[in-house]
N, CA, C and O atoms as CSV, one atom per row, in Angstrom:
chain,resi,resn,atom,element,x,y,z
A,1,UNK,N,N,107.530,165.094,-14.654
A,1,UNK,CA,C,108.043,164.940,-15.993
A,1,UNK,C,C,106.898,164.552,-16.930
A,1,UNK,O,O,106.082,163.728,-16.519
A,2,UNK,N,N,106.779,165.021,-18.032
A,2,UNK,CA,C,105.856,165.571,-19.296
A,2,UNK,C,C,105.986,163.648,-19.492
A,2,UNK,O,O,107.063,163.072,-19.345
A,3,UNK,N,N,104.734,162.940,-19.823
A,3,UNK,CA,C,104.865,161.360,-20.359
A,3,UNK,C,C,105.424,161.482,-22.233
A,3,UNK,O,O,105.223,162.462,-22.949
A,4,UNK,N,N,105.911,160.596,-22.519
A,4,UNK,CA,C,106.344,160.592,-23.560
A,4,UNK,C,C,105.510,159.829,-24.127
A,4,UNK,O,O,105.445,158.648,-23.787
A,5,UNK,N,N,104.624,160.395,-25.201
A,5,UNK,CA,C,103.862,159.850,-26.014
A,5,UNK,C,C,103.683,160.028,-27.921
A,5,UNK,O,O,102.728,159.719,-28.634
A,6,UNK,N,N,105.237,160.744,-28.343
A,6,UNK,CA,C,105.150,160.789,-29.892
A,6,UNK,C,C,106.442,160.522,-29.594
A,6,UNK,O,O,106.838,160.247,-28.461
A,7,UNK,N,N,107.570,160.639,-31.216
A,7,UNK,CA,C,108.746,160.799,-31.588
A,7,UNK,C,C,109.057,162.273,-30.715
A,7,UNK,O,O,109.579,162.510,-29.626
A,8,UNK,N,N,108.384,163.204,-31.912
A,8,UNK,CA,C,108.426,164.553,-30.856
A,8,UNK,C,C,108.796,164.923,-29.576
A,8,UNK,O,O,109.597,165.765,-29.171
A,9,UNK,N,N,108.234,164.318,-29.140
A,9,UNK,CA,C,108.362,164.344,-26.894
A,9,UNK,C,C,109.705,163.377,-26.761
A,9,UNK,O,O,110.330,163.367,-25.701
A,10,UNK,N,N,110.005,162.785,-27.586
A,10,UNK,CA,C,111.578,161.726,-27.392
A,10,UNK,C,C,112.381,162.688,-27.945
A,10,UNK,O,O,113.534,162.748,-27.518
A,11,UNK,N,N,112.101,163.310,-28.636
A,11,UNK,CA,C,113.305,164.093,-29.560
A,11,UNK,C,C,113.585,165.424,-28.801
A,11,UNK,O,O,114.720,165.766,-28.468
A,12,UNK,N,N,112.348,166.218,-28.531
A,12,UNK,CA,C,112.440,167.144,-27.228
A,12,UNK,C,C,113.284,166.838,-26.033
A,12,UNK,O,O,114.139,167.579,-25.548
A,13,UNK,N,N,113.005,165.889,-25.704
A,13,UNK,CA,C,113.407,165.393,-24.306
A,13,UNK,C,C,114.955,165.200,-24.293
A,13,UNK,O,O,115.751,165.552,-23.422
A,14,UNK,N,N,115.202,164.512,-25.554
A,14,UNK,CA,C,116.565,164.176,-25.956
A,14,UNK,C,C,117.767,165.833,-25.970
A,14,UNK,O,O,118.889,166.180,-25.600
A,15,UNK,N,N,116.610,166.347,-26.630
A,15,UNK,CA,C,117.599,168.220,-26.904
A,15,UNK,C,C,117.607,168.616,-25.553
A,15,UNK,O,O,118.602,169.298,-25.306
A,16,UNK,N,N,116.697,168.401,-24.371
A,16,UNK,CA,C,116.534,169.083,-22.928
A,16,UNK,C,C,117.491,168.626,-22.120
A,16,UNK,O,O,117.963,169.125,-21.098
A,17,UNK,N,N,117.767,167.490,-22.751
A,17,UNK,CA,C,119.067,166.866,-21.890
A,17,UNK,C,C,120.625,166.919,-22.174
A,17,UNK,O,O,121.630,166.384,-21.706
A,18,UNK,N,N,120.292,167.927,-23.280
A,18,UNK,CA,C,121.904,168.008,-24.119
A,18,UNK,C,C,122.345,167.433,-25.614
A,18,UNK,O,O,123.080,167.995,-26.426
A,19,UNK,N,N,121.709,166.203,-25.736
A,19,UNK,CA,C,122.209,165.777,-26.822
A,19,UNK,C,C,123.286,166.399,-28.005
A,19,UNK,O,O,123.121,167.550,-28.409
A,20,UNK,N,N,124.001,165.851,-28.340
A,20,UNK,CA,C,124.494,166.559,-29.634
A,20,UNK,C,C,123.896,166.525,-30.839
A,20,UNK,O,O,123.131,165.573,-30.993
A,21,UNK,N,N,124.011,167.282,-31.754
A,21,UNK,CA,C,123.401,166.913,-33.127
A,21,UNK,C,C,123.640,165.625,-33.343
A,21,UNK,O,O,122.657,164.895,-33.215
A,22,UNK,N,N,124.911,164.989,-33.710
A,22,UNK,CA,C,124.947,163.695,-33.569
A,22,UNK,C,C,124.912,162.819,-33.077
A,22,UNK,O,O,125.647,161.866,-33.335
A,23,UNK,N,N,123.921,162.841,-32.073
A,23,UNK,CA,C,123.767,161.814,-31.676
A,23,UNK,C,C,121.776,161.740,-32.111
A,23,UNK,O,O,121.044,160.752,-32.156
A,24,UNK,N,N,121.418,163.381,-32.388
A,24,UNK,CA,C,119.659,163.276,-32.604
A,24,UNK,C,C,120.270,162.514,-34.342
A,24,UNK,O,O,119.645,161.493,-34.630
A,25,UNK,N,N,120.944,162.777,-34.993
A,25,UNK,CA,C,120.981,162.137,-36.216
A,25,UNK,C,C,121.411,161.022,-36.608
A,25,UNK,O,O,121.268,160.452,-37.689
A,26,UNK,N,N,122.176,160.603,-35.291
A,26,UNK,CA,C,121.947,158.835,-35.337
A,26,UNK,C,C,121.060,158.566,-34.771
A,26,UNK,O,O,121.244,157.349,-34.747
A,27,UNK,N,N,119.800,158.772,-34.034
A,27,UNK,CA,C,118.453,158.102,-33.264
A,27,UNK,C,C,117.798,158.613,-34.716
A,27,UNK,O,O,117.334,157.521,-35.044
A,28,UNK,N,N,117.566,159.181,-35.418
A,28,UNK,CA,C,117.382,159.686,-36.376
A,28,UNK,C,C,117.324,158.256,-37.588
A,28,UNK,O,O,116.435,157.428,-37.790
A,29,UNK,N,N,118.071,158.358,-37.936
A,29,UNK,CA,C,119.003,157.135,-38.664
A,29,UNK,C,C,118.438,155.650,-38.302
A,29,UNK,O,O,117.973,154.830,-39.093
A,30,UNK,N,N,118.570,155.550,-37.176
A,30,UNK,CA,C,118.512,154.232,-36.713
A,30,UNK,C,C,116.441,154.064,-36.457
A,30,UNK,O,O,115.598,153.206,-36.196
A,31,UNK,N,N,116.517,155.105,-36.674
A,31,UNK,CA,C,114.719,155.387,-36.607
A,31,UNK,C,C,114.029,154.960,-37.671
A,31,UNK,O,O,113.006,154.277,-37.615
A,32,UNK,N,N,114.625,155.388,-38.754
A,32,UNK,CA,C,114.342,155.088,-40.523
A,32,UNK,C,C,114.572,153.504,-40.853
A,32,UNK,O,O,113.930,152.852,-41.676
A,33,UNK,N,N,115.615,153.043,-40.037
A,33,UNK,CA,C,115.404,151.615,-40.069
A,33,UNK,C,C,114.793,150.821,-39.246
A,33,UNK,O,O,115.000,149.608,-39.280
A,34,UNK,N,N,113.860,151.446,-38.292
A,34,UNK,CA,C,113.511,150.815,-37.278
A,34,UNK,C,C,111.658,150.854,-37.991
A,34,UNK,O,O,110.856,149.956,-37.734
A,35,UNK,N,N,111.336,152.014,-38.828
A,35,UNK,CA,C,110.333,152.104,-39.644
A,35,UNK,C,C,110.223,151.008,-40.820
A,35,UNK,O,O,109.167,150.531,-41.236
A,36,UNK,N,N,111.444,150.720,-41.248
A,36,UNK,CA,C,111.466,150.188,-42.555
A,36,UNK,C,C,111.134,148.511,-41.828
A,36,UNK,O,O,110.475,147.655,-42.418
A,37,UNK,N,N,111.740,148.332,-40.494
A,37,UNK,CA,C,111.490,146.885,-40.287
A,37,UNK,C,C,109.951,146.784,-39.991
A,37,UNK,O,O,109.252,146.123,-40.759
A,38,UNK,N,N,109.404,147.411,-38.914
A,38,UNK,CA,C,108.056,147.549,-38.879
A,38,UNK,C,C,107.220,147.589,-39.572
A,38,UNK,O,O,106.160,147.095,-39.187
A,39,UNK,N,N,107.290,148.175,-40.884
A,39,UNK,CA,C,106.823,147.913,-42.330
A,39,UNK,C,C,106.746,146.314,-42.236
A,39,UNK,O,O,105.670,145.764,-41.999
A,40,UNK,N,N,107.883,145.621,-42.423
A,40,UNK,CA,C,108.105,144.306,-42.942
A,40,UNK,C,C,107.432,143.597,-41.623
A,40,UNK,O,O,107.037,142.469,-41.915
A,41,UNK,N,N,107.275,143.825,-40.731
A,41,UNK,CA,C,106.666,142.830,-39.867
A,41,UNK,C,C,105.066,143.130,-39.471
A,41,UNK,O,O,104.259,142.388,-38.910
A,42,UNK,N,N,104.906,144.527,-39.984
A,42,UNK,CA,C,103.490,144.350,-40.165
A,42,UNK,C,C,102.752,143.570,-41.708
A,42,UNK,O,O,101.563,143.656,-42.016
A,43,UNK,N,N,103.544,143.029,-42.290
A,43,UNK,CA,C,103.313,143.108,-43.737
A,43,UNK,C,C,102.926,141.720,-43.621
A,43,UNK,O,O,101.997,141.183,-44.225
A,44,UNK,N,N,103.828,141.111,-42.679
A,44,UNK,CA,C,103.572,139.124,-42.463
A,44,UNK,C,C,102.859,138.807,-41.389
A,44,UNK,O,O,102.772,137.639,-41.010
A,45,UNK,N,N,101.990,140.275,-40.490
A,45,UNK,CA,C,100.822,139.850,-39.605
A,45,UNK,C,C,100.935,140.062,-38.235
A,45,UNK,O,O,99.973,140.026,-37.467
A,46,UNK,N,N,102.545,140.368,-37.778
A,46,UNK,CA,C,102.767,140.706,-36.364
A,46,UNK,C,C,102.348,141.618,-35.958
A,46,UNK,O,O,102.361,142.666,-36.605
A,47,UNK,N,N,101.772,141.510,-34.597
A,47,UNK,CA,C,101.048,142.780,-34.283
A,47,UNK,C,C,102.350,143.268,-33.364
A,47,UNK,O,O,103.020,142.485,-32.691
A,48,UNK,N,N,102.610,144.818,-33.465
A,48,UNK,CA,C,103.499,145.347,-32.442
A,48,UNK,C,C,102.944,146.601,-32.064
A,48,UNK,O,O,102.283,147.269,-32.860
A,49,UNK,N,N,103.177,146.964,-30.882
A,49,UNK,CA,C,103.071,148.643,-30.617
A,49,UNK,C,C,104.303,149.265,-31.159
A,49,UNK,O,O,105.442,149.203,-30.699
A,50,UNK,N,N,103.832,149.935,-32.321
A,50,UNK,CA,C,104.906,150.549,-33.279
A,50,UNK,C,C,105.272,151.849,-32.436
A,50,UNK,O,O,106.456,152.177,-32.507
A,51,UNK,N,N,104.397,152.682,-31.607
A,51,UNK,CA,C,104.969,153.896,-31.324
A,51,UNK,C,C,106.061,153.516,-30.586
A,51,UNK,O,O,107.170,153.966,-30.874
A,52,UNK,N,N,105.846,152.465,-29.331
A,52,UNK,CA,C,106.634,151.873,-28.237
A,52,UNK,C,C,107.978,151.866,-28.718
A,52,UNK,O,O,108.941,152.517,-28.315
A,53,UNK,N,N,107.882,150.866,-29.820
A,53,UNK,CA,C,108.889,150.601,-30.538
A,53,UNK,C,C,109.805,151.970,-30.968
A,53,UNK,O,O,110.999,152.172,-30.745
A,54,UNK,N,N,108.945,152.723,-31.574
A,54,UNK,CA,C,109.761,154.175,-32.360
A,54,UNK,C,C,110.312,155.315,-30.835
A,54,UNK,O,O,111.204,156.164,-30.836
A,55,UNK,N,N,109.476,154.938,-29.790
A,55,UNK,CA,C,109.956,155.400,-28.815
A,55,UNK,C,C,111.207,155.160,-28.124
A,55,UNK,O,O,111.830,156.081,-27.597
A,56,UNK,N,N,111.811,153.292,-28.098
A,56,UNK,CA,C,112.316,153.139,-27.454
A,56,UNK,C,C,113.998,153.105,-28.637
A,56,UNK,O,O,115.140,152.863,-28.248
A,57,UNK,N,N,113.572,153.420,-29.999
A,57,UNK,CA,C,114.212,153.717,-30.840
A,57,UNK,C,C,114.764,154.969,-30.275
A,57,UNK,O,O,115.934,155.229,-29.993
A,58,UNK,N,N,114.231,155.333,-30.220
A,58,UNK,CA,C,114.682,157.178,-30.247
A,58,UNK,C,C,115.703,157.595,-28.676
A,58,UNK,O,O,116.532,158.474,-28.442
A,59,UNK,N,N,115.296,156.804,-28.103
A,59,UNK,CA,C,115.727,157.334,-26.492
A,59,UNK,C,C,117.407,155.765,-26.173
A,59,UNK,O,O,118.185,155.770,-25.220
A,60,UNK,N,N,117.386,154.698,-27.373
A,60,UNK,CA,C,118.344,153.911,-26.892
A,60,UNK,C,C,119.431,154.126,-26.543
A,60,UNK,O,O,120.021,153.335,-25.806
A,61,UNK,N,N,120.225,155.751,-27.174
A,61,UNK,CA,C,121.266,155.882,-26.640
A,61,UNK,C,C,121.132,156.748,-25.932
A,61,UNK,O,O,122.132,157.428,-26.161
A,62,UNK,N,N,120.363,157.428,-24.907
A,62,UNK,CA,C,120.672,158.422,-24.293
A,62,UNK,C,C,121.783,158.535,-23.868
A,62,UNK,O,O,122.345,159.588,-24.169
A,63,UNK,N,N,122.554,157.542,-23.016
A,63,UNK,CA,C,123.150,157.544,-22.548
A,63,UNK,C,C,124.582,158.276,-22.459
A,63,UNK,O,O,125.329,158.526,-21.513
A,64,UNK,N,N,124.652,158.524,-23.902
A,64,UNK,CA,C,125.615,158.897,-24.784
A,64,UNK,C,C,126.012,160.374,-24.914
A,64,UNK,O,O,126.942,160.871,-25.549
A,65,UNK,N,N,124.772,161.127,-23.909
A,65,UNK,CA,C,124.484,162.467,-24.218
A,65,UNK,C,C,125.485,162.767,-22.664
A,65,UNK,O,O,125.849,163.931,-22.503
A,66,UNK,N,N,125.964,161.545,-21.399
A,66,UNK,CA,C,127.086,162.057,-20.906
A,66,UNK,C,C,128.233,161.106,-20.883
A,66,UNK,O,O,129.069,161.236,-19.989
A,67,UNK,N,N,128.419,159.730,-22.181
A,67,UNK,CA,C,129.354,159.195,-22.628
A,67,UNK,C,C,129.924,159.564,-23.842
A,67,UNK,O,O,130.360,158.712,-24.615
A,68,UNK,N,N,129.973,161.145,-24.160
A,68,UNK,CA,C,130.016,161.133,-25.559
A,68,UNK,C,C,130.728,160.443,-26.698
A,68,UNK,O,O,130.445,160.279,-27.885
A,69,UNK,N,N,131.994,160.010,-25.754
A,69,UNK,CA,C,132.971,159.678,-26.779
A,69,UNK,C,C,132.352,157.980,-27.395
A,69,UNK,O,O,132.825,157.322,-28.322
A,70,UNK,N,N,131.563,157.751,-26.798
A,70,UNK,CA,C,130.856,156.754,-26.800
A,70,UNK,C,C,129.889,156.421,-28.383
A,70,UNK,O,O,129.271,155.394,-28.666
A,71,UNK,N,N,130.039,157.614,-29.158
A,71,UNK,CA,C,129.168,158.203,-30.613
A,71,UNK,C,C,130.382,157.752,-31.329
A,71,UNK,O,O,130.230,157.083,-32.351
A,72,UNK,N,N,131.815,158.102,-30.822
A,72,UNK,CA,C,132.785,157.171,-32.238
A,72,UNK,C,C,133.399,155.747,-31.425
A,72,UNK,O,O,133.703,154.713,-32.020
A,73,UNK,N,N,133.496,155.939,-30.040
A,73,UNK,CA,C,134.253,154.647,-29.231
A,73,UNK,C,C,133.088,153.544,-29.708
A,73,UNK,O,O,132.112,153.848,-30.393
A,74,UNK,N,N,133.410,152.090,-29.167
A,74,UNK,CA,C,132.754,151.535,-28.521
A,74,UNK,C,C,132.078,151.255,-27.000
A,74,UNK,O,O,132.769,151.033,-26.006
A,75,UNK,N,N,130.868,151.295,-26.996
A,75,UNK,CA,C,130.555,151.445,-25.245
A,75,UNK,C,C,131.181,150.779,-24.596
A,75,UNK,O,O,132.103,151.385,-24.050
A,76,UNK,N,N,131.104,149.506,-24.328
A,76,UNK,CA,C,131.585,148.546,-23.424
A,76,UNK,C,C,133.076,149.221,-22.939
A,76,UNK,O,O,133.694,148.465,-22.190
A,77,UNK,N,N,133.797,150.577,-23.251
A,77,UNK,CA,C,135.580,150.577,-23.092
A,77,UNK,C,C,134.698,151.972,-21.574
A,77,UNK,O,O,135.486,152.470,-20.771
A,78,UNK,N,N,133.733,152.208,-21.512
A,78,UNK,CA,C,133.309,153.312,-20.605
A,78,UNK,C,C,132.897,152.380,-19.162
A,78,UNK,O,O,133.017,152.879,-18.042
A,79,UNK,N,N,132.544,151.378,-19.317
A,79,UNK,CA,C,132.448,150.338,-18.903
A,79,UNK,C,C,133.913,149.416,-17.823
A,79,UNK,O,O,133.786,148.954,-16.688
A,80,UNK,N,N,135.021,149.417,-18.591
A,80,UNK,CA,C,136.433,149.048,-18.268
A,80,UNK,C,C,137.230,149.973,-17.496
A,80,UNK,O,O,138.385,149.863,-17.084
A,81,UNK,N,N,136.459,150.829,-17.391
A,81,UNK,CA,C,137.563,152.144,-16.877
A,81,UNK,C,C,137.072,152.214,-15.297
A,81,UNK,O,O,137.589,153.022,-14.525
């Protein structure tokens, strides 16, 4: 398996495995705010590995790509069953 080293290779990887559109446009989404915080915490001096970060942004729900209902449910009910 190809190492994941951009957004790109997460977002690829994500379509190779099925994803739905909605679910690349909520990692999507949740990406833009995951930029906007990183902004703010590089701004007051924290050092972070931002790609790490935008990586582990992008891939948090995989999971979802065989829980789908899991994109309007809440997870934890996939969990109960």
């Amino acid at each position: 398996m190809k190492e994941l080293k951009s957004l790109n290779d997460a977002y690829e990887l994500l379509q190779q495995l099925g994803a739905s559109p909605k679910l690349i446009c909520h990692v999507r989404l949740v990406g833009e705010a995951a930029d906007l915080l990183l902004y703010k915490i590089e701004q007051i001096g924290i050092k972070v590995d931002a790609n790490f970060v935008r990586l582990g942004v992008a891939l948090h729900d995989a999971g979802k790509i065989i829980y789908t209902e899991e994109l309007t449910n809440k997870g934890y009910q996939q969990i109960l069953k």
